[in-house]
C-alpha positions in Angstrom: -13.2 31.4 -48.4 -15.9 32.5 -46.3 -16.9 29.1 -46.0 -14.1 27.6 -44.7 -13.7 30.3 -42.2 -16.8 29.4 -41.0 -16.0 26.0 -41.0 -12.9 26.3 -39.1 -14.5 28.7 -36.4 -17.2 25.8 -35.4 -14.7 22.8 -35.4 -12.7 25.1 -32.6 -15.4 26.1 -30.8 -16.7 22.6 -31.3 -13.2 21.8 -29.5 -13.3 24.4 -27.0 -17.0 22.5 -25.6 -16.3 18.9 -25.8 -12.7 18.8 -25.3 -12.6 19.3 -22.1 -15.0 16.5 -21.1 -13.6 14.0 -23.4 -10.1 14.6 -21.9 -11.2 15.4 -17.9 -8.5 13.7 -15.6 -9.0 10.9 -13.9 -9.4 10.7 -9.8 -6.6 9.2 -8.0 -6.2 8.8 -4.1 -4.0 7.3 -1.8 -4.3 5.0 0.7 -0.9 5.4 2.9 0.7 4.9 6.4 4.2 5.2 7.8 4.5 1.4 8.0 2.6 -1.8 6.3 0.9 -2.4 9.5 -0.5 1.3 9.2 -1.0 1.4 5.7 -3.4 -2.6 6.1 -5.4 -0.3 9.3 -6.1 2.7 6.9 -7.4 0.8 3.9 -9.7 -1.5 6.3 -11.0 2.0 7.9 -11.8 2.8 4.2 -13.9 0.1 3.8 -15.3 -0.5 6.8 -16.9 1.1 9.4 -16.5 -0.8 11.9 -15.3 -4.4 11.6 -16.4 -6.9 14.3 -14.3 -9.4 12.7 -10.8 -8.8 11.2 -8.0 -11.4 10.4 -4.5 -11.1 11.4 -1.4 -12.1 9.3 2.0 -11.8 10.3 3.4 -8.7 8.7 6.4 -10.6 6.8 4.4 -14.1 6.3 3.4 -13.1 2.9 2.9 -16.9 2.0 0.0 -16.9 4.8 -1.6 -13.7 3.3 -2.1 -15.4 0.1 -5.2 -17.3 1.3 -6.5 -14.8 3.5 -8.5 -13.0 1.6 -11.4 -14.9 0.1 -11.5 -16.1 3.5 -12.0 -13.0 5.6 -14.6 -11.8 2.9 -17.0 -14.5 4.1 -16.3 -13.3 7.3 -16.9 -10.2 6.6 -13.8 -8.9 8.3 -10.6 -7.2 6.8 -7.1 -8.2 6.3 -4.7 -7.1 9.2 -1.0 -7.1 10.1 1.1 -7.6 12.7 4.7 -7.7 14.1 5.1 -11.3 14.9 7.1 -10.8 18.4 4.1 -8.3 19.7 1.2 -6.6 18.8 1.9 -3.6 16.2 0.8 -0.2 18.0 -1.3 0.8 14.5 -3.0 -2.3 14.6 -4.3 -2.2 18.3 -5.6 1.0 17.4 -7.1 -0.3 14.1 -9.2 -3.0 16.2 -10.1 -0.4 18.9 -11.7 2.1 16.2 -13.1 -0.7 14.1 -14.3 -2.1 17.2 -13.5 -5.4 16.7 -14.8 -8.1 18.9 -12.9 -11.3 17.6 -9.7 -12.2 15.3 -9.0 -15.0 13.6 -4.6 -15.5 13.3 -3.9 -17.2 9.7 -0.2 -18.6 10.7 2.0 -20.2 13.5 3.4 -19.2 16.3 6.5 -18.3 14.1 4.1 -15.7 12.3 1.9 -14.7 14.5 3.8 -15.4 18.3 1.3 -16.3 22.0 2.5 -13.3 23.2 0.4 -11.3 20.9 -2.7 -13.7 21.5 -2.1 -13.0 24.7 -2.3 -8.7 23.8 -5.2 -9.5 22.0 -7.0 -11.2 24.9 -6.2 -8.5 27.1 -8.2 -6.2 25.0 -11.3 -8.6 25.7 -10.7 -10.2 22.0 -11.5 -13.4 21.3 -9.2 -15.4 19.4 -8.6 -18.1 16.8 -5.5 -19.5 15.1 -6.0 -21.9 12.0 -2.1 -22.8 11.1 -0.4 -25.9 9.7 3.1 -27.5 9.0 3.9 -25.1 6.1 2.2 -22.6 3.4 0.8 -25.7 1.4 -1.6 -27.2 4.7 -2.3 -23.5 5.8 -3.7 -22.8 2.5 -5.5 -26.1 2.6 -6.7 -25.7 6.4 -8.0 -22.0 5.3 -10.1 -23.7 2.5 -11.7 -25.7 5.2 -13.2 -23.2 7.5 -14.8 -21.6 3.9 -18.2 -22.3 2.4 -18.0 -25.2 -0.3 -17.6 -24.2 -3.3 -17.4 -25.4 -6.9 -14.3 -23.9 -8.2 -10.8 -23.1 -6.6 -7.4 -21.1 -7.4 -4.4 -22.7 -7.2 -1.5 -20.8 -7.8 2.9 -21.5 -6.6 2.8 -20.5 -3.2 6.3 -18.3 -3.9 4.5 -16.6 -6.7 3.1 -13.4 -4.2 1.5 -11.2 -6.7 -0.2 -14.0 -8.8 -2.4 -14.8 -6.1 -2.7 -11.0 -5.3 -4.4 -10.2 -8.3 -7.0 -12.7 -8.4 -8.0 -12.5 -4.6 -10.5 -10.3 -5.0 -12.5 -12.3 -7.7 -12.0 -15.2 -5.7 -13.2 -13.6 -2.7 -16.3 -12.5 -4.8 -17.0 -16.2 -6.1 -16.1 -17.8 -2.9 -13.3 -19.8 -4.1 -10.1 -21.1 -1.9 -6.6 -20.1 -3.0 -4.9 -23.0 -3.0 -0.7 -23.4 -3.3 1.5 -25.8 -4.5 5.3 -25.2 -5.8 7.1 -25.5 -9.2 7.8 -29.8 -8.6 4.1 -30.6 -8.8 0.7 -30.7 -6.9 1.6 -30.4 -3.2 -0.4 -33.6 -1.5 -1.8 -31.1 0.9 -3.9 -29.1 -2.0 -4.8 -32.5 -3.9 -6.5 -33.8 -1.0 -8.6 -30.8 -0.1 -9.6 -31.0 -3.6 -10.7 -34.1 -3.5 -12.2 -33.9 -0.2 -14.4 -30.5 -0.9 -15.6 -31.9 -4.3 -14.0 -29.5 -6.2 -15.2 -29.4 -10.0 -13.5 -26.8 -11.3 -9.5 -25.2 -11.0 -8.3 -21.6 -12.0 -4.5 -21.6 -12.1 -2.5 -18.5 -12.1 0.5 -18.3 -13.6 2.9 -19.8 -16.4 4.3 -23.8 -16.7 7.4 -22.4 -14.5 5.1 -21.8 -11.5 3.0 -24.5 -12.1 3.9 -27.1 -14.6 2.3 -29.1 -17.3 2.1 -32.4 -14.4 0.4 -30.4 -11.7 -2.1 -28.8 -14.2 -3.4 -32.3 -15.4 -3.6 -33.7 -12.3 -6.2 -30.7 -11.3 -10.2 -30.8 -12.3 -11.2 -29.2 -16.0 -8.4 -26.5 -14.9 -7.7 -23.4 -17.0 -4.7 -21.5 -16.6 -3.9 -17.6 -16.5 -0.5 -16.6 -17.1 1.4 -13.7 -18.6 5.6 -13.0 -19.3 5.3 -11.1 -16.3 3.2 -10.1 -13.2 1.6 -7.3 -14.2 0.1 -8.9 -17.6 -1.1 -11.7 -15.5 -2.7 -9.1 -13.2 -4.1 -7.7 -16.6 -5.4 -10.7 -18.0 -7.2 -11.6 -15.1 -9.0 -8.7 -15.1 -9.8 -9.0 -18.8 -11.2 -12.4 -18.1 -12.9 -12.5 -14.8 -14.2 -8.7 -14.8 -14.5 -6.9 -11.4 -16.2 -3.7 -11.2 -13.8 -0.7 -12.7 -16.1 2.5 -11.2 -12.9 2.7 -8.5 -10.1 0.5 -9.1 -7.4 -0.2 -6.5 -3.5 -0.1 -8.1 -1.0 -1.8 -5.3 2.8 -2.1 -6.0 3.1 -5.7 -7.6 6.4 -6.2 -5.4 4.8 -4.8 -2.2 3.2 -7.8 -0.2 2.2 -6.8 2.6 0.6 -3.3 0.9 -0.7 -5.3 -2.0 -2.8 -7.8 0.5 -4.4 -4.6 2.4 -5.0 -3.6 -1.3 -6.8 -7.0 -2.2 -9.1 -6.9 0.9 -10.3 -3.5 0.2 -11.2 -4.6 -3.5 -13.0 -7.5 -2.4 -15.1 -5.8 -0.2 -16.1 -2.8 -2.8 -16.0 -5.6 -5.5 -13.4 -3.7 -7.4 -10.8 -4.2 -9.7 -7.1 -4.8 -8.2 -4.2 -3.7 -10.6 -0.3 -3.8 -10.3 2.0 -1.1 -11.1 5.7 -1.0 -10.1 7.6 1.9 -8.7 7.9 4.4 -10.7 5.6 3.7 -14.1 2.5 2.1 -15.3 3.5 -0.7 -17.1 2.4 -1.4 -20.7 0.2 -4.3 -20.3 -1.9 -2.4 -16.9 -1.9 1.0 -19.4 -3.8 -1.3 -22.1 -6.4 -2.5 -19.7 -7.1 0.7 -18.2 -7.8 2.2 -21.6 -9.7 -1.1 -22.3 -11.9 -1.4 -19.6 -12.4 2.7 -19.6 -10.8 3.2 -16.3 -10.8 6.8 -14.7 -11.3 6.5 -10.7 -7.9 4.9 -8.6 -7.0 4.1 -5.7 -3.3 3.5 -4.9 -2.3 1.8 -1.9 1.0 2.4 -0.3 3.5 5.7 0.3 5.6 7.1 -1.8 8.4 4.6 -0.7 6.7 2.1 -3.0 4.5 3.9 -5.5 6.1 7.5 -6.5 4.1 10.6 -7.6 5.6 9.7 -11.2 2.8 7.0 -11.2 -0.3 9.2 -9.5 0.5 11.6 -12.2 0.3 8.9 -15.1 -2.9 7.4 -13.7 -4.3 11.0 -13.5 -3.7 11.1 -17.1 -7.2 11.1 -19.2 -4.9 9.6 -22.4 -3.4 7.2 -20.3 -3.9 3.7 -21.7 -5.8 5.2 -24.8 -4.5 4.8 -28.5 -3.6 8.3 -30.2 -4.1 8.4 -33.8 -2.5 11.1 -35.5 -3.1 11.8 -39.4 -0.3 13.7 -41.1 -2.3 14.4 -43.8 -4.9 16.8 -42.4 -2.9 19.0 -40.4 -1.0 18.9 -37.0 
């Protein structure tokens, strides 16, 4: 009897000392603003001191955003937004703490209008638009103004948060996102691949965003794809591994919050998750437990990502598998 006492007074105190530790909560912060243009200004100021360069996407062109980010990694420079009919007040205050020198515009005049070139000159900016005819020879044009590289991502330029999710390892690896639609490989993309040499294609997302034709007309592609966003967003980071010491979490239905999201991650290397409103989904909770996740940063207001999920992600169990023997007590 005395035995088991004994026993039963070391595995508590056992408990009581490495419970605690085993089970600590994770860190969460938030990156928010009282608008998307605020929220894109706060996250750059998070990872960057100052920013000499920044790009500039219209706040509601989420199609040009797509291809923005690997790009502005190579130049160093974050991910902006702005009004399209004028210069956003958050934004002219970003570039004036950053203390930006140039911008580079990704988008047309019916993203991005001359009157706010014209703002942007008046704060002794210089300025430079690379556009095209549609989504499709913006993406392309972007890829052209970037280093060579072997590999690029090609993912439907409707599907947002596919090409959210893998900007940051693109932006790492130096590879063009690409777009084409659900009817095949846009002529725009299959020339740029041709004429960069590309070797190698990474598409994102199932045969209904890019179908079976499209993918064999590519070079030695592989495909990503999940039976929804957010196990895409998972399998990519299962496959091409970011760091996890701080991962970002952006709203996968949030655009314009979610490309701030993927600039930041680029920059710090991180991983870039998507949760929706109000829960973690199942397939981001396995990868978190996965990969060992515990530091977070979520990027947007409470208008898009509620306390509900801060609390989850605080959770030390979240993600993690509970096993629970009936046979040895409670």
């Amino acid at each position: 009897m005395r035995f088991d006492i004994k026993c039963m007074l070391l595995i508590a105190i056992s408990l009581c000392l490495y419970t605690p530790s085993v089970f600590a909560q994770h860190t969460v912060s938030r990156i928010e603003g009282s608008n998307r243009y605020e929220v894109a200004v706060n996250a750059a100021k998070r990872g960057w001191q100052e920013a000499p360069a920044v790009v500039l996407v219209g706040g509601d062109a989420y199609a040009d955003a797509l291809s923005a980010v690997p790009y502005a990694y190579q130049q160093g420079a974050p991910v902006l937004l702005t009004n399209a009919g004028s210069l956003s007040g958050a934004v002219k205050t970003g570039l004036q703490q950053l203390k930006t020198k140039r911008v580079t515009i990704l988008g047309g005049t019916a993203s991005i209008s001359e009157k706010v070139v014209k703002q942007l000159k008046a704060m002794n900016l210089s300025v430079f638009r690379i556009q095209g005819k549609n989504r499709y020879e913006l993406a392309a044009n972007v890829a052209k103004h970037m280093k060579s590289a072997s590999a690029a991502v090609v993912v439907n330029g409707s599907a947002y948060a596919d090409a959210v999710a893998i900007a940051p390892y693109a932006a790492k690896q130096g590879y063009p996102i690409l777009l084409t639609d659900a009817k095949g490989l846009r002529e725009e993309t299959a020339n740029l691949l041709k004429n960069k040499a590309v070797k190698r294609t990474i598409v994102i997302g199932g045969e209904a965003s890019i179908n079976k034709t499209a993918f064999q007309k590519l070079p030695s592609p592989v495909r990503i794809s999940g039976a929804n966003r957010y196990e895409v967003a998972a399998q990519i980071a299962k496959t091409y591994p970011m760091k996890t010491s701080h991962t970002f979490m952006s709203h996968g239905y949030a655009y314009a919050d979610a490309a701030a999201a993927a600039s930041i991650a680029a920059k710090q290397g991180q991983t870039l998750l998507l949760t929706d409103a109000q829960t973690v989904p199942d397939a981001i909770r396995k990868v978190i437990g996965a990969k060992q996740m515990s530091a977070f940063s979520v990027v947007g207001g409470t208008s898009t990502i509620q306390s509900n999920v801060i609390t989850q992600l605080k959770n030390a169990v979240l993600g993690e598998t509970i096993f629970i023997d009936p046979g040895h007590g409670a």
